[in-house]
KEROTI-788047 format. One record per residue (C-alpha): residue in three letters; x negated, z negated, y. Coordinates in Angstrom, 1 decimal, always signed. Layout:
residues N
  aa   east     up  north
 ALA      X      Z      Y
...
END
This chain:
residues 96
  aa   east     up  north
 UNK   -8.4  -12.7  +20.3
 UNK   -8.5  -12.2  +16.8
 UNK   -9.6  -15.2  +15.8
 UNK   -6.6  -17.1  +17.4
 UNK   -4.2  -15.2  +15.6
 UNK   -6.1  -16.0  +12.3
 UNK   -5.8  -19.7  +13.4
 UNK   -2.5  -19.3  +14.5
 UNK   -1.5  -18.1  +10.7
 UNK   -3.4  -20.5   +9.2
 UNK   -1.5  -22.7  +11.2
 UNK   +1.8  -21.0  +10.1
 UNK   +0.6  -21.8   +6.8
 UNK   +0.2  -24.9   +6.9
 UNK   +3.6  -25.5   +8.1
 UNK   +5.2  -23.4   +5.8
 UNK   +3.4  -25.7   +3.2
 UNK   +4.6  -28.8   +5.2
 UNK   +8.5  -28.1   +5.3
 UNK   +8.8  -26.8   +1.7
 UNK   +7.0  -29.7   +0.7
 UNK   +9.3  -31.9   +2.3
 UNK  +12.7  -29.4   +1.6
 UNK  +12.7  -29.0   -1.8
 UNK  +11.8  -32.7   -2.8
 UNK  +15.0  -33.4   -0.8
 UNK  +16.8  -30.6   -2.0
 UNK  +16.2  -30.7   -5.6
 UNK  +16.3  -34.4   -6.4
 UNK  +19.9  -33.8   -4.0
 UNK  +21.2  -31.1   -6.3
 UNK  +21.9  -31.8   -9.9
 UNK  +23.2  -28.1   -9.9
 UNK  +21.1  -25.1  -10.4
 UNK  +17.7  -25.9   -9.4
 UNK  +16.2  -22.4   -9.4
 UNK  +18.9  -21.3   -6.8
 UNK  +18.1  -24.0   -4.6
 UNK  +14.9  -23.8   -5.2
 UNK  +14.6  -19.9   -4.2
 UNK  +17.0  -20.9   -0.9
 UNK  +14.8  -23.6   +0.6
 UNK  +11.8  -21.3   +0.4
 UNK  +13.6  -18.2   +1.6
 UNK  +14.7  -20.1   +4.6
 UNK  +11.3  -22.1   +5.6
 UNK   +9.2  -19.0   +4.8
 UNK  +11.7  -16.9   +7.1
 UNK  +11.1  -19.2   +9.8
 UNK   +7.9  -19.2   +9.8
 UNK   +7.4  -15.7   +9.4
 UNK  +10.1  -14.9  +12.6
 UNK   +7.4  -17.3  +14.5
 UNK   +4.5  -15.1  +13.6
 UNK   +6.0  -12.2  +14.9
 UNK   +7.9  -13.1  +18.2
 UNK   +3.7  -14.6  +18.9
 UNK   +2.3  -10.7  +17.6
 UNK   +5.0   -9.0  +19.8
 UNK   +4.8  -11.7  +23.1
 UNK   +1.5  -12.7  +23.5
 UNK   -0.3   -9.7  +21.3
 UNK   +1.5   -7.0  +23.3
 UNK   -1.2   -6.5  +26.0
 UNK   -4.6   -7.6  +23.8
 UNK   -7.3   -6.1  +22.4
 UNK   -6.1   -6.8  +18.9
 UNK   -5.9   -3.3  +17.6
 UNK   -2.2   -2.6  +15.4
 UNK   -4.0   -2.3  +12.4
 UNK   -5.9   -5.7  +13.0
 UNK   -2.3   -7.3  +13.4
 UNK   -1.1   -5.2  +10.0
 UNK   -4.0   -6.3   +8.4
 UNK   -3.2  -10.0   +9.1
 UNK   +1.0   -9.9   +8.9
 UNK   -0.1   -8.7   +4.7
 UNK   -2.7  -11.4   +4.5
 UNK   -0.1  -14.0   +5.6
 UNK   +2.9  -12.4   +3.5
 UNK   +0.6  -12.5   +0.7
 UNK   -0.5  -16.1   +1.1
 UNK   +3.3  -17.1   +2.3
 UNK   +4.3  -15.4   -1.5
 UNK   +1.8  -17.2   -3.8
 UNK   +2.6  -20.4   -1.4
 UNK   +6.4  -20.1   -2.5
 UNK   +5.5  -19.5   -6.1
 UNK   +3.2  -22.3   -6.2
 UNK   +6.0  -24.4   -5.0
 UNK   +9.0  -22.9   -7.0
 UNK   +6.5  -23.5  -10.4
 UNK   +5.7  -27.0   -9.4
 UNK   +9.3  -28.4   -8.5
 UNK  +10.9  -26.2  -11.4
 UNK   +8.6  -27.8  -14.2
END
């Protein structure tokens, strides 16, 4: 069980990386205003989305496993850790 939610992150991740890809070279080439604010919007809103996925799948299909709580702690810091450096990787690269 726990390697599925792993996956399942992973595979979070991978989207996250995906959409902001794909969202901020819209966004930014769009806007010829302030590029940091956009910049810190588009990854706000993908990373939230993301994230909400993670935990409706912790609280649905995790309810009744044999994942223990701290397991599923353990993993929601992992990915909130990776989601963070993800978004400032991005901000740096489409900010230089």
């Amino acid at each position: 069980m726990e390697n599925t939610l792993k996956k399942f992150c992973r595979i979070k991740l991978d989207t996250i990386k995906l959409h902001l890809d794909k969202e901020l070279k819209k966004e930014i080439t769009a806007s010829k205003l302030d590029k940091s604010h956009k910049c810190d919007e588009v990854i706000e809103k993908v990373i939230t989305e993301q994230y909400t996925g993670i935990l409706q799948y912790m609280l649905k299909d995790y309810a009744h496993s044999k994942v223990t709580i701290d397991q599923k702690a353990d993993m929601m810091s992992e990915f909130t850790r990776s989601a963070l450096t993800l978004a400032d990787d991005f901000k740096k690269q489409y900010l230089k």
